[in-house]
KEPA-452457 format. One record per atom (N, C-alpha, C): x, y, z negated; residue in one letter. Coordinates in steps of 0.05 Angstrom, whole numbers, plus 5000, padded with zeros to 4 digits. Layout:
! KEPA-452457
XYZA
...
***
This chain:
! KEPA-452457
889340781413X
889840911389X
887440881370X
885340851380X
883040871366X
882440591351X
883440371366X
882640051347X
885340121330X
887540181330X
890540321313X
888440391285X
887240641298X
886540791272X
883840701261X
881740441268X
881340311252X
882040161233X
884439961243X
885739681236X
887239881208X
887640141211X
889440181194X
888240271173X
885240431180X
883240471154X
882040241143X
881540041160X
880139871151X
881239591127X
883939741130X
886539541116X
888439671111X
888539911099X
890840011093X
893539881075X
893339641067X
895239491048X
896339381057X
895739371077X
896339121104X
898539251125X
899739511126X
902039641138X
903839811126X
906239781137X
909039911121X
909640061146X
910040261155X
911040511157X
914640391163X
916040471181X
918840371185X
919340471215X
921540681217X
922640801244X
924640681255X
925740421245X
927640201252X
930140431263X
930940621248X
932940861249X
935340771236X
937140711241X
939540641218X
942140831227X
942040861210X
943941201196X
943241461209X
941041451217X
941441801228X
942241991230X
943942031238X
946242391237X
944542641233X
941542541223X
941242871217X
937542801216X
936743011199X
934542901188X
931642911216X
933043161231X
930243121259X
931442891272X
933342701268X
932642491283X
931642241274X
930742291242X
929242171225X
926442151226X
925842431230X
922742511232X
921642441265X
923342471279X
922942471308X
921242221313X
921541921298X
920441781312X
917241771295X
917041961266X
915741931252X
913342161257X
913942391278X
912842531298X
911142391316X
911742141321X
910942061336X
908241991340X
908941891316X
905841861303X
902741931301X
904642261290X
901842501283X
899142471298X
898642261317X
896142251333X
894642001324X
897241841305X
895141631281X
894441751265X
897441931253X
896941961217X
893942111218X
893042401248X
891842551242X
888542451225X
887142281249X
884342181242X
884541901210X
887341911197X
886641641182X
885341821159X
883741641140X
883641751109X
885741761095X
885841971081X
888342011057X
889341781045X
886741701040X
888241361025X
890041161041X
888741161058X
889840961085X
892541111094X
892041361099X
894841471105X
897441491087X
895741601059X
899241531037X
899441221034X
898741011034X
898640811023X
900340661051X
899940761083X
901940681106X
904340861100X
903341051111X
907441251104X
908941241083X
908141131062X
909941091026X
908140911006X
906640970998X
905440790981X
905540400982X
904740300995X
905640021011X
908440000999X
910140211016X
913240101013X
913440130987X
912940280972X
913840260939X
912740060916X
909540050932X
908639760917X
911039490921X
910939480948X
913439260949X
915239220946X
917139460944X
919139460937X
919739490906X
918139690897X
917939660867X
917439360851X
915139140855X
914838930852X
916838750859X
919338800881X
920538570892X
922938430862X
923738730849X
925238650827X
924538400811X
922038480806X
920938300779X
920238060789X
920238010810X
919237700829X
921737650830X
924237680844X
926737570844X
927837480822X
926737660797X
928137570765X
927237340752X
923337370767X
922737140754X
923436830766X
923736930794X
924836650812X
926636590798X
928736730792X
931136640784X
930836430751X
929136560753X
928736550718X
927936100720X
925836190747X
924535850739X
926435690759X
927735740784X
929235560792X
932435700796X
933835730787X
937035820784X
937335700759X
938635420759X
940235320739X
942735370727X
943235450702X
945435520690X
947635340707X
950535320703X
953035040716X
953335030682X
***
C-alpha cells in the first residue's frame, strides 16, 4: 500500500479511479468497491486524491469531445 500511495502522489495525472461495476442495483454496491479503498484515499494529498477519484476522469472525458471533432474534422471525408 505504501509504494500505491507514493506512485499515486508522485503522479497523480497518471490514474483514473474505475470500480469496473456495471449497473448496480443500489448505490452501497457502488461505494462498496470504492470503500475499499479508504486505506489509499486516507494518506494521499488532496491534490492527488481529487485529481484520482474525479478530476482525471473529467479532464478526459471532458477533452475527448473536442479531439474526436477535430479528428473528424482532418480525416472524415465528405462522399
Amino acid at each position: 500500500m505504501r509504494r500505491t500511495v507514493e506512485a499515486f502522489n508522485s503522479h497523480p495525472d497518471r490514474f483514473l479511479f474505475g470500480t469496473d461495476n456495471v449497473a448496480p442495483a443500489d448505490q452501497a454496491t457502488q461505494l462498496r468497491v470504492y470503500h475499499l479503498w479508504d486505506p489509499v484515499w486516507a494518506p494521499l494529498t488532496p491534490e492527488a486524491s481529487l485529481k484520482i477519484r474525479k478530476g482525471n476522469y473529467e479532464r478526459i472525458f471532458d477533452a475527448a469531445r473536442t479531439r474526436v471533432r477535430a479528428w473528424e474534422k482532418a480525416n472524415v471525408k465528405p462522399l
